[in-house]
C-alpha positions, 0 to 999 in steps of 0.5 A: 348280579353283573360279571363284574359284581360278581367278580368282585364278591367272590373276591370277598369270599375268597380273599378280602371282606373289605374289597371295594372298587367303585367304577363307572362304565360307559354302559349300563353293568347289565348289558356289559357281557352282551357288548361287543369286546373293547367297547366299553370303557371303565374308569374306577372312581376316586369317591367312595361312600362311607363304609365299615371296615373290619380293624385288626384282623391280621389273618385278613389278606391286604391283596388278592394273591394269585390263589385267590385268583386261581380259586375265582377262575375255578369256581366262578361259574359254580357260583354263579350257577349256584345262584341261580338254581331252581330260581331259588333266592337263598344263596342271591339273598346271602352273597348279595348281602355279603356283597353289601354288607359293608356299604353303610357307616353303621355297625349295627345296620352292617352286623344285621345284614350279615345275619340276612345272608346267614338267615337267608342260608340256614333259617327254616321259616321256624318261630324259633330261629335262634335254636334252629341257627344254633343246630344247622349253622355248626352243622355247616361250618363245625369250627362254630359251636352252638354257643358261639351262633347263639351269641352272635345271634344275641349280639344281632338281637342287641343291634337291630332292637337298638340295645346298648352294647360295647363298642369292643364286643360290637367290633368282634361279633361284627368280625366273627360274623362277617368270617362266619358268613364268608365260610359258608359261602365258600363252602356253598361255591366249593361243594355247588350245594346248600345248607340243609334248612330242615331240623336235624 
């Protein structure tokens, strides 16, 4: 993941879930870091892809205050050496599935990749998933009940095997899910630590 994307997600993280800012450079993104300062241009793009956005939220911030930004400047090495320890792919699978969950125009493709990130995070490799995400997940994040996760789970269980399910029940599994995914992400960058995948 590039400086900039990086940037970017854990503006997410931190502050603002829906935060896009399509940009275009006169270098390739992975070579950005290594070019000689001032040589690279950047024009942000007028065009953005469909997307979902997450309606109603008053607690969400409309703006990146200035602790958001204190908190990206503390912890953005933590994270980024946090995503890459020991080449292990937990934490990359579930911020880059933060990153991107938004970019389609489904809610049911958006709701399943949020539970990627969380699988990614807290899943065991068990056959029973949903009683494993149910014990570890409030183990991580304890304002989330065992209830809570499994209904969230169902809801995601409904999503991708194309079960019908109310637009307004939908929309909050989708907000609480994205909370939820978001919160154990910055406790993973606060603590430069990993959820404990091993039965409790």
């Amino acid at each position: 993941m590039p400086a900039g994307t990086r940037l970017l997600a854990l503006a997410q993280v931190i502050a603002a879930p829906d935060a896009w800012a399509p940009a275009a450079a006169t270098n390739s993104w992975d070579t950005i870091g290594a070019a000689s300062p001032g040589s690279v241009l950047f024009r942000l793009l007028d065009d953005q892809p469909r997307r979902i956005r997450i309606a109603g939220r008053a607690s969400l911030p409309s703006a990146i205050s200035l602790e958001h930004a204190a908190w990206i400047e503390r912890y953005f090495e933590a994270a980024y050496t946090l995503r890459h320890r020991d080449a292990n792919p937990r934490f990359s699978t579930a911020l880059s599935a933060y990153h991107s969950w938004n970019h389609t125009e489904s809610p049911r493709l958006a709701l399943a990749h949020l539970w990627v990130g969380l699988e990614a995070l807290f899943a065991s490799g068990t056959s029973r998933i949903t009683a494993g995400l149910a014990s570890r997940i409030p183990l991580w994040v304890p304002s989330v009940t065992e209830g809570d996760v499994r209904r969230l789970y169902g809801l995601r269980c409904d999503a991708v095997h194309g079960r019908s399910v109310s637009d307004m029940l939908f929309a909050a599994a989708l907000a609480d899910t994205c909370e939820l995914l978001r919160t154990t992400l910055a406790r993973c960058i606060e603590t430069s630590t990993l959820p404990v995948t091993t039965r409790r």
